[in-house]
C-alpha positions as CSV (number, residue, x, y, z in Angstrom):
1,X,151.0,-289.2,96.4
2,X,148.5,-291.9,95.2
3,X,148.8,-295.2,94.6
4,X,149.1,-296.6,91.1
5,X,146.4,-298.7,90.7
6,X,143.9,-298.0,92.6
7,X,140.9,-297.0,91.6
8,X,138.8,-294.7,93.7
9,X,134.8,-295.9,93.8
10,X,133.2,-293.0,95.3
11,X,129.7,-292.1,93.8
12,X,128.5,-293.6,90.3
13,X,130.1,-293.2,86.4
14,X,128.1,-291.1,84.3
15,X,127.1,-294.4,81.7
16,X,125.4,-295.5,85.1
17,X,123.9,-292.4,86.0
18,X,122.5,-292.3,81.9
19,X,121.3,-296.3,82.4
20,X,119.1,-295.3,85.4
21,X,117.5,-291.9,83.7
22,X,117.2,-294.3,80.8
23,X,115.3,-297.2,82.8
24,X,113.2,-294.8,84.9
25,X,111.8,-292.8,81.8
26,X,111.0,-295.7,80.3
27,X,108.9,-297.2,83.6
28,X,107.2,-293.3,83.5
29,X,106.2,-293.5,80.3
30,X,104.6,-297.2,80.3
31,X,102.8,-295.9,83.9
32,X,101.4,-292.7,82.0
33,X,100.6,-294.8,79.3
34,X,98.5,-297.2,81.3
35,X,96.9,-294.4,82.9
36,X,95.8,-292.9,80.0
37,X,94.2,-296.1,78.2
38,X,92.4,-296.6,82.2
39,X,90.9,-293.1,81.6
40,X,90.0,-293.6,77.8
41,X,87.7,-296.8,78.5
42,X,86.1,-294.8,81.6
43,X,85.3,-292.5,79.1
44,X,84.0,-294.9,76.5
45,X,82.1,-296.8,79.6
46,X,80.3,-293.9,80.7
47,X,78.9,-293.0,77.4
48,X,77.8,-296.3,76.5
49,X,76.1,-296.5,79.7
50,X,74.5,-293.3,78.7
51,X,73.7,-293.9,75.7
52,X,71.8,-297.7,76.7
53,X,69.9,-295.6,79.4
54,X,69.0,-292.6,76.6
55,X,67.8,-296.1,74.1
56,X,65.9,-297.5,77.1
57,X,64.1,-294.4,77.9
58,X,62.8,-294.0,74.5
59,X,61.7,-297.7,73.9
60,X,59.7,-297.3,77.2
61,X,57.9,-293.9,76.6
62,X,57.2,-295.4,72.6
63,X,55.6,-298.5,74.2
64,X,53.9,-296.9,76.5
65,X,52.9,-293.4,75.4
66,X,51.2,-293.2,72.2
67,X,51.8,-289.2,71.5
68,X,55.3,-290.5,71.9
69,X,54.7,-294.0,69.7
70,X,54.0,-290.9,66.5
71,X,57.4,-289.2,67.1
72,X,60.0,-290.1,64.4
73,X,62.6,-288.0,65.8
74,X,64.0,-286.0,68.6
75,X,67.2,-285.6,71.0
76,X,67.6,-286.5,74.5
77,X,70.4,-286.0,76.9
78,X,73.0,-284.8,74.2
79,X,71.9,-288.1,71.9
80,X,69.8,-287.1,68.9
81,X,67.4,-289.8,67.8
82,X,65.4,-290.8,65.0
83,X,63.4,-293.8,64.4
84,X,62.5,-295.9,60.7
85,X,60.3,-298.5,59.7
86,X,61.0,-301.7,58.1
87,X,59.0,-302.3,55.6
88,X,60.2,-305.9,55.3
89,X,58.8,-307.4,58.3
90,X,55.5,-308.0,59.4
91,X,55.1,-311.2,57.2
92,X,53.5,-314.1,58.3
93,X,52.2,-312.5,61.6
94,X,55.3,-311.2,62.9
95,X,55.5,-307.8,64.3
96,X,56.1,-305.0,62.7
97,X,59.5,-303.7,64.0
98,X,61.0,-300.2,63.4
99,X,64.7,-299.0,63.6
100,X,65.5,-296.9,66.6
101,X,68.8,-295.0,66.1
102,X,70.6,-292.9,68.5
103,X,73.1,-290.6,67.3
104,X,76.1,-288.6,69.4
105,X,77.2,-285.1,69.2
106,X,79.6,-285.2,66.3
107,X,76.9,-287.3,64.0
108,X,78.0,-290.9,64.9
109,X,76.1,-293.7,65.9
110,X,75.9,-294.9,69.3
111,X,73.5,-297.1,69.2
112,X,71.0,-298.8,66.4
113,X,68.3,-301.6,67.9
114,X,65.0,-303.0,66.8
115,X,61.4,-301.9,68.6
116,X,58.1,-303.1,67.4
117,X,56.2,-300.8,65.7
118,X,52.4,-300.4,67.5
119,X,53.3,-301.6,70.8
120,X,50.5,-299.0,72.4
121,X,47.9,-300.7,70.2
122,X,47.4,-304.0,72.0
């Protein structure tokens, strides 16, 4: 017969059981979570990269090409380009600058900088 009283403590109650599921989903979830963000803004670092390379290729071969100085448009590696003037510079014996624009995939912009306009003439 068993004592009254005593308790027997073999193995764990099923609220502690519950407590540590409950504690270990949360650490999984904040774990996959980090992961995922990591892998986002490898993503995002990679394309920027690409697209800074793509924009330094074409400032290059406009300075120094002039078939390529006439182009106003184009795509390179995946980026579609396309290239303004600004009509507002040029005053005072500035340079005239242009707006080059380089455009992703799904239509928006990656990147947008400023290239003077003539650079093969000099």
């Amino acid at each position: 017969m068993a004592r009254a009283g005593r308790v027997s403590e073999d193995g764990f109650t099923l609220v502690e059981v519950l407590c540590a599921f409950a504690i270990l989903s949360l650490g999984a979830v904040i774990v996959l979570q980090t992961i995922q963000l990591g892998s986002k803004s490898i993503g995002s670092a990679r394309e920027r990269v690409a697209a800074k390379r793509v924009t330094s290729a074409i400032v290059f071969q406009r300075f120094f090409d002039r078939k390529a100085d006439s182009a106003r448009e184009g795509i390179v590696d995946g980026f579609r380009w396309t290239v303004t003037g600004i009509e507002e510079t040029g005053w005072n014996g500035g340079p005239m600058l242009e707006r080059l624009r380089l455009f992703r995939n799904d239509g928006s912009q990656a990147a947008d900088v400023l290239i003077e306009r003539g650079a093969v003439d000099r």
